[in-house]
KEKE-3310 file (N, C-alpha, C; in steps of 0.2 Angstrom, whole numbers, plus 5000, padded with zeros to 4 digits):
npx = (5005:4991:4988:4994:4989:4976:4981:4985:4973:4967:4971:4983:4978:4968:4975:4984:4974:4967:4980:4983:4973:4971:4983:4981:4970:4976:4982:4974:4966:4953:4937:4940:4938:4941:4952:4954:4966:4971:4959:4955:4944:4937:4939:4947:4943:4932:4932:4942:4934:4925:4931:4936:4923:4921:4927:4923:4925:4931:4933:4945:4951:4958:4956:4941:4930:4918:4909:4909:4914:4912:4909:4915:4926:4932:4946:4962:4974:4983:4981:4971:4952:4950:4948:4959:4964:4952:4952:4952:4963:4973:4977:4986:4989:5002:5000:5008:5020:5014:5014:5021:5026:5028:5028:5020:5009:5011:5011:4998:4991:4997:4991:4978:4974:4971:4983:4988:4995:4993:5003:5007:5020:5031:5050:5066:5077:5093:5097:5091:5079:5072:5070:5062:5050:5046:5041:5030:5021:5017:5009:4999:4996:4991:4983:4973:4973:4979:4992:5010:5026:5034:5040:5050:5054:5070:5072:5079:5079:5062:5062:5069:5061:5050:5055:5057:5042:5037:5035:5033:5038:5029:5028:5035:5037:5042:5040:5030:5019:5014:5014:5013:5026:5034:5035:5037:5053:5056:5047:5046:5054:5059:5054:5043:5034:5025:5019:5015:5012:5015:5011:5025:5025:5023:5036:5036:5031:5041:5042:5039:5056:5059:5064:5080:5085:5071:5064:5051:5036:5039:5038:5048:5060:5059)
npy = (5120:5119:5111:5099:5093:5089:5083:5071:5069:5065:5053:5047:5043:5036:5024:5021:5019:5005:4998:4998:4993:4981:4974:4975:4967:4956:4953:4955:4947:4931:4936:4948:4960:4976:4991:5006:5016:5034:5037:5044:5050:5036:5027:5020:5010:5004:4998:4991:4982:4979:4971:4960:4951:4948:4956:4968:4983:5001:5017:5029:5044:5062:5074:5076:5072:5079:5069:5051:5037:5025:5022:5035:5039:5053:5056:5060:5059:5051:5045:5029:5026:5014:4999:4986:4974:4976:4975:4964:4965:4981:4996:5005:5018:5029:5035:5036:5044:5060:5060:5067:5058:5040:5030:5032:5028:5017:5008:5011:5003:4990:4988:4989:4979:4963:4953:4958:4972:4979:4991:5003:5014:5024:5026:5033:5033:5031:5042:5055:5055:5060:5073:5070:5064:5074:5083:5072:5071:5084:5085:5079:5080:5092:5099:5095:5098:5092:5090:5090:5085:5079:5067:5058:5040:5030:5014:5004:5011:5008:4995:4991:5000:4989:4978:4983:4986:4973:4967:4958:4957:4947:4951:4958:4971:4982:4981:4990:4996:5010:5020:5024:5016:5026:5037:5027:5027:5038:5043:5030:5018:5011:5017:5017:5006:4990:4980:4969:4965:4957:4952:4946:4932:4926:4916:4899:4890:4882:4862:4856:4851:4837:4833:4829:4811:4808:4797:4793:4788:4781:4780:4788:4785:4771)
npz = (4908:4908:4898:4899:4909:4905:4896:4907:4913:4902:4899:4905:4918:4914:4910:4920:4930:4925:4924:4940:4944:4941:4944:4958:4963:4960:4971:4983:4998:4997:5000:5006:5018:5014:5018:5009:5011:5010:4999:4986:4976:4976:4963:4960:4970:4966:4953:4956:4964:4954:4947:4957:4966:4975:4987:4999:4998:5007:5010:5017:5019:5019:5015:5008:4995:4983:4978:4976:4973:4982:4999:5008:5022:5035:5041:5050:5044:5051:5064:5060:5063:5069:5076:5082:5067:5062:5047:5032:5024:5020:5009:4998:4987:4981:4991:5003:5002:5002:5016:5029:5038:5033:5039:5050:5046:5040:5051:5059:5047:5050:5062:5060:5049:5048:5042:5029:5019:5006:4993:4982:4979:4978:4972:4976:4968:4957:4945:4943:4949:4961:4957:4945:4950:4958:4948:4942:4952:4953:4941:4942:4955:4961:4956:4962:4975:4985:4996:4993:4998:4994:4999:4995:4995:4996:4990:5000:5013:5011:5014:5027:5034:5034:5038:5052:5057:5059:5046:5032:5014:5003:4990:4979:4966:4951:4939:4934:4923:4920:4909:4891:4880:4875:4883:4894:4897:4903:4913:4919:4923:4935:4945:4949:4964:4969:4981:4990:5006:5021:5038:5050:5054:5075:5082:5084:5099:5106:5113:5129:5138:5144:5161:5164:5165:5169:5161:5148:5153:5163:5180:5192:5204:5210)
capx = (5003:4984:4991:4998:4985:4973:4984:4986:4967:4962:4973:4987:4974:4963:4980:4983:4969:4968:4985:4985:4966:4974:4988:4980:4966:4977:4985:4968:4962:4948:4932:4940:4934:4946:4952:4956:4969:4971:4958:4952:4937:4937:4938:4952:4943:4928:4935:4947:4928:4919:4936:4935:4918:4922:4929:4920:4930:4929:4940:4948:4955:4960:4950:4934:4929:4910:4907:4913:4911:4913:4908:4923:4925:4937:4951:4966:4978:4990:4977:4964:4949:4947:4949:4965:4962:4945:4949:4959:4968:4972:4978:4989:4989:5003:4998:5012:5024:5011:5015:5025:5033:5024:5030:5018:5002:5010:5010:4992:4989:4998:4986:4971:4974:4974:4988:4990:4994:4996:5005:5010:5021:5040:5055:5069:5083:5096:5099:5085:5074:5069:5066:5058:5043:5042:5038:5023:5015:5015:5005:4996:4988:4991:4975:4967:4975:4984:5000:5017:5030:5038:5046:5050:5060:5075:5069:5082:5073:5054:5062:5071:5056:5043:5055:5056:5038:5038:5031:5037:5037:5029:5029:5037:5038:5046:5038:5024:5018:5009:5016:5015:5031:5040:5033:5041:5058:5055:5045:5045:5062:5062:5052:5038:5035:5019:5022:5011:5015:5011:5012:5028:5022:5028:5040:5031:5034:5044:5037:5045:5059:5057:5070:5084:5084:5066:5061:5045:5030:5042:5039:5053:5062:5055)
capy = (5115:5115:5104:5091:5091:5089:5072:5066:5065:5062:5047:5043:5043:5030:5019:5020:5015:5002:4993:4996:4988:4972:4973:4974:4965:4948:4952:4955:4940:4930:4938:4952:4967:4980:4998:5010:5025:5041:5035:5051:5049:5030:5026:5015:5004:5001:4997:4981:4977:4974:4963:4953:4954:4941:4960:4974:4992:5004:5021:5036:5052:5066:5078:5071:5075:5082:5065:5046:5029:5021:5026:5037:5040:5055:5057:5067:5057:5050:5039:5028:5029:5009:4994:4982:4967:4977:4974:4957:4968:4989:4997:5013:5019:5032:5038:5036:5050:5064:5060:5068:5052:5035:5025:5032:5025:5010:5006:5011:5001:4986:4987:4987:4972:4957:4951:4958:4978:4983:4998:5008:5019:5027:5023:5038:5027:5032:5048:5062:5051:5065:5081:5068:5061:5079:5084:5068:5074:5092:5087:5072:5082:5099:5102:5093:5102:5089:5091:5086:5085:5075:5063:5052:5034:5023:5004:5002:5013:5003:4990:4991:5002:4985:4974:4986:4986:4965:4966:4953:4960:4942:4949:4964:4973:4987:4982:4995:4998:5014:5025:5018:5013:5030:5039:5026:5026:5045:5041:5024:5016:5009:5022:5014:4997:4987:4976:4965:4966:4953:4952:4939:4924:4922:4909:4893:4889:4873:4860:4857:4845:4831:4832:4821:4804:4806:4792:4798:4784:4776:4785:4792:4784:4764)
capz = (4913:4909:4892:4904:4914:4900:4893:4909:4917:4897:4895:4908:4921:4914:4910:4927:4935:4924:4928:4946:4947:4938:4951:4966:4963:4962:4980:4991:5001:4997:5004:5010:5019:5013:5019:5005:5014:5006:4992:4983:4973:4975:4957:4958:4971:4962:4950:4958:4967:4948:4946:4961:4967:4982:4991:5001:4999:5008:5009:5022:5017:5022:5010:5006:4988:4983:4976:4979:4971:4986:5005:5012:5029:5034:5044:5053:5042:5056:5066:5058:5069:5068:5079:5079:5065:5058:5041:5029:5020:5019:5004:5000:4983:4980:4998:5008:5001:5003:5022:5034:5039:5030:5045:5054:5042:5039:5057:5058:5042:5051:5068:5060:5046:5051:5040:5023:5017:5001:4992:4977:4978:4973:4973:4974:4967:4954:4943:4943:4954:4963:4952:4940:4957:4959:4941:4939:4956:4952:4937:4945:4961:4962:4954:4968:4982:4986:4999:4989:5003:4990:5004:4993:4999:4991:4994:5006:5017:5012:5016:5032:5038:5035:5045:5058:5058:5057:5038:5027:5006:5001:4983:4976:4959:4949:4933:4933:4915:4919:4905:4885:4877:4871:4891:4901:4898:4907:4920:4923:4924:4943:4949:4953:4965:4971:4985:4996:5013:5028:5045:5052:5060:5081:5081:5088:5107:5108:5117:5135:5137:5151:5165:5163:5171:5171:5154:5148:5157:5168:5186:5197:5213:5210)
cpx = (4996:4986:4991:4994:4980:4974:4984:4980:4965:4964:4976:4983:4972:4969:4980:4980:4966:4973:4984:4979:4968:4978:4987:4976:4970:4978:4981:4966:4958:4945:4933:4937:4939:4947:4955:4962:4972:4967:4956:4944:4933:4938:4941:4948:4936:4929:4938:4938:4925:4926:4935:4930:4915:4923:4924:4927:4925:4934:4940:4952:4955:4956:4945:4931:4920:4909:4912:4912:4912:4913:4915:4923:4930:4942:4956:4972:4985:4985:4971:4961:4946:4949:4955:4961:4955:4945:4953:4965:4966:4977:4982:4990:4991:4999:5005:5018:5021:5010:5020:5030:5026:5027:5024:5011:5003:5011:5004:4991:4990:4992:4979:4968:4976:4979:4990:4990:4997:4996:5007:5013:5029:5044:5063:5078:5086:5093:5092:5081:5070:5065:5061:5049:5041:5039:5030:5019:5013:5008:5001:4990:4989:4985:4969:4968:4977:4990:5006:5022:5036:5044:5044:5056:5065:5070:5073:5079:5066:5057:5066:5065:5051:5047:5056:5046:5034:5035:5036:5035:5038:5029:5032:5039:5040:5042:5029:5021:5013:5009:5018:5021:5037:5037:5039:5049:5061:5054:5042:5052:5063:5059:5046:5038:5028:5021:5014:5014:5011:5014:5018:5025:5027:5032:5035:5034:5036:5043:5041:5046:5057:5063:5073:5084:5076:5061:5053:5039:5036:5044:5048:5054:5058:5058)
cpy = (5113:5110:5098:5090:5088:5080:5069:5064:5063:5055:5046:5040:5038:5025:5016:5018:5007:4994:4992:4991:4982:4970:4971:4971:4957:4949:4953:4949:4937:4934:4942:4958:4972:4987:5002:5017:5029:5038:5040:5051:5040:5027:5019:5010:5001:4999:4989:4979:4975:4969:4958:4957:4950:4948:4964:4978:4996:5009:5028:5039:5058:5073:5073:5075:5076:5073:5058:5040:5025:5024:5026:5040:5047:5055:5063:5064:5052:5042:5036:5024:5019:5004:4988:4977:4971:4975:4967:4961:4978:4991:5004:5012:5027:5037:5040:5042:5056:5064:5064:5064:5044:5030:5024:5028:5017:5008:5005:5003:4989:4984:4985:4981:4967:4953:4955:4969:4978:4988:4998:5013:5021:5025:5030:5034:5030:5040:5051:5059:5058:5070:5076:5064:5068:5083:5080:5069:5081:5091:5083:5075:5087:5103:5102:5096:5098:5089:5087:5088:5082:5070:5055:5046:5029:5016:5004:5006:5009:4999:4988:4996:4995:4981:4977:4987:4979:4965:4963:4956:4950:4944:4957:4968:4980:4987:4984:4998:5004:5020:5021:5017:5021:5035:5036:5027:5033:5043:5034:5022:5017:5014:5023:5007:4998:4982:4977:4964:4959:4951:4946:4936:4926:4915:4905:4891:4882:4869:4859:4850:4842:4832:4829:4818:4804:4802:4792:4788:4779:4782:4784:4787:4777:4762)
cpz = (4912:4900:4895:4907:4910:4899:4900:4914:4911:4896:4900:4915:4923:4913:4916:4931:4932:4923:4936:4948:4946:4944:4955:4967:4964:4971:4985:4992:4997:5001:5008:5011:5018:5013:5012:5008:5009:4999:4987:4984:4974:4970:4956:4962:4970:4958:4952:4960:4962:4948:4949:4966:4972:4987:4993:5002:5000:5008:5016:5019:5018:5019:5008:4998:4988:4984:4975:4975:4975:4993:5007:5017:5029:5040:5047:5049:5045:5059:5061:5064:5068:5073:5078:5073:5061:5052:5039:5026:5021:5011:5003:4993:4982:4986:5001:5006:5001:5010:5026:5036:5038:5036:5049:5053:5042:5047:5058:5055:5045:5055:5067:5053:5050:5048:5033:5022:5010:4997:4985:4979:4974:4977:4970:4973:4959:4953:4941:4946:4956:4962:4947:4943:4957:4954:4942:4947:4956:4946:4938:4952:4962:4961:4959:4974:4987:4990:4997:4997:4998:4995:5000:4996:4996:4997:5000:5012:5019:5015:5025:5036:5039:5039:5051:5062:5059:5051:5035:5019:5004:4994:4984:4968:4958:4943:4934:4928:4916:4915:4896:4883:4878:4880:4895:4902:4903:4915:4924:4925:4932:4947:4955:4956:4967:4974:4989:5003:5019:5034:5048:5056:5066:5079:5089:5095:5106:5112:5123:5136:5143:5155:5162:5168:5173:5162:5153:5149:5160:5176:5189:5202:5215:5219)
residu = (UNK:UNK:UNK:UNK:UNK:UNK:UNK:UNK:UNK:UNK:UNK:UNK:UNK:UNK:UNK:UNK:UNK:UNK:UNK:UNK:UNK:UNK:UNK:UNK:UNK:UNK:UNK:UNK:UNK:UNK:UNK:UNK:UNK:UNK:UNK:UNK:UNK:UNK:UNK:UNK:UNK:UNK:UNK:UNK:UNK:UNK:UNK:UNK:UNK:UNK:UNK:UNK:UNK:UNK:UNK:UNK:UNK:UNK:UNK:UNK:UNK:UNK:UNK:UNK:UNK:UNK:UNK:UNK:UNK:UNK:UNK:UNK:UNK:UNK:UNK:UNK:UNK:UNK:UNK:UNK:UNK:UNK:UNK:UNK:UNK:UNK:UNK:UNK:UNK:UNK:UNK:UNK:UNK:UNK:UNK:UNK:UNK:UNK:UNK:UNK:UNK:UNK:UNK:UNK:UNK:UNK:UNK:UNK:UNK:UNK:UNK:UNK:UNK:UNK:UNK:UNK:UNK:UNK:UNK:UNK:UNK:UNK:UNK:UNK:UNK:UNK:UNK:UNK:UNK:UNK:UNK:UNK:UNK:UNK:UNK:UNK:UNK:UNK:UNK:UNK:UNK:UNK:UNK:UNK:UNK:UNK:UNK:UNK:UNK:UNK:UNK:UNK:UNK:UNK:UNK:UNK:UNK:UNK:UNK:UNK:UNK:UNK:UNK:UNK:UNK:UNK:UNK:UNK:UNK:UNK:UNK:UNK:UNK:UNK:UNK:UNK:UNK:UNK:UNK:UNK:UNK:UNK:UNK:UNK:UNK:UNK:UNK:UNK:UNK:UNK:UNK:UNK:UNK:UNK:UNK:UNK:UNK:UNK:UNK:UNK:UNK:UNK:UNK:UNK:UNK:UNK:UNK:UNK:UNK:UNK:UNK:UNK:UNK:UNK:UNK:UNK:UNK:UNK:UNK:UNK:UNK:UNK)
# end
């Protein structure tokens, strides 16, 4: 295990923060102010901030690490301790399955954006799906002392939880390159997605119809 750990903070690590930065950096607002939840170290969101350098990130997590690349607040992991609408955007990165029940965050997540959240996470979808999410988190956070629950979710799930939530998937993806060529067909293969999330619009009030027998600027009862 300290091998695997070795390849994968020397080398898979840095892949990895390298794609997801590219990723998520297209899908944040313009000029947003953006939440980070469960971020670690911050690494990944300084990182999108030298990209697009129109954003402020900031981050909350459950363990707070010595040292941060980006001011982190901490939390109970269930509520975040913020005001509806405070931020443009929030963000989950490989968070939500380290939960007890990810419904409850993204609800959170929903209250205090004003319209946009977006996630990384898994996708427990076909053969060894399972034993193969619980293998690349054992050797992914273990080290950090990290809570594996391994509640991992088929899409049908994600996605019947966000319209239960009114969250629209205005983009979604599977193609995840976080592993090189001869890696992924292991642990990539549909396992991973990245999806932008936003809030459904009210349907518009209808204007109100005019009596009948009453023709619109010709009074009543001549």
């Amino acid at each position: 295990m300290a091998m695997l750990d070795r390849i994968h903070g020397g080398y898979v690590h840095r892949r990895r923060t390298s794609v997801l930065s590219e990723m998520i950096a297209l899908l944040l607002p313009q000029n947003a102010r953006v939440l980070d939840v469960g971020c670690g170290d911050g690494l990944l969101s300084r990182i999108i901030s030298e990209k697009r350098t129109d954003v402020a990130i900031e981050g909350i997590d459950v363990l707070l690490r010595p040292a941060t690349h980006i001011p982190v607040r901490q939390f109970d992991g269930t509520q975040l301790p913020y005001a509806d609408a405070s931020f443009d955007a929030v963000i989950f990165v490989d968070v939500l399955h380290h939960t007890d029940d990810p419904e409850v965050l993204i609800r959170e997540a929903a209250r205090v954006s004003r319209n946009v959240v977006v996630m990384k996470d898994h996708l427990r979808d076909g053969l060894l799906a399972g034993p193969t999410l619980r293998f690349m988190d054992g050797v992914g956070n273990a080290r950090h002392g990290v809570s594996i629950p391994a509640n991992y979710w088929p899409e049908k799930r994600w996605r019947e939880t966000f319209a239960r939530l009114g969250l629209n998937a205005s983009s979604w993806t599977e193609d995840v390159p976080l592993y090189p060529f001869w890696a992924s067909w292991l642990f990539g293969r549909s396992l991973h997605f990245v999806a932008s999330l936003t809030k459904a619009q009210p349907p518009i009030n209808q204007a109100r119809v005019p009596d009948v027998g009453a023709p619109l600027g010709i009074p009543q009862n001549l």
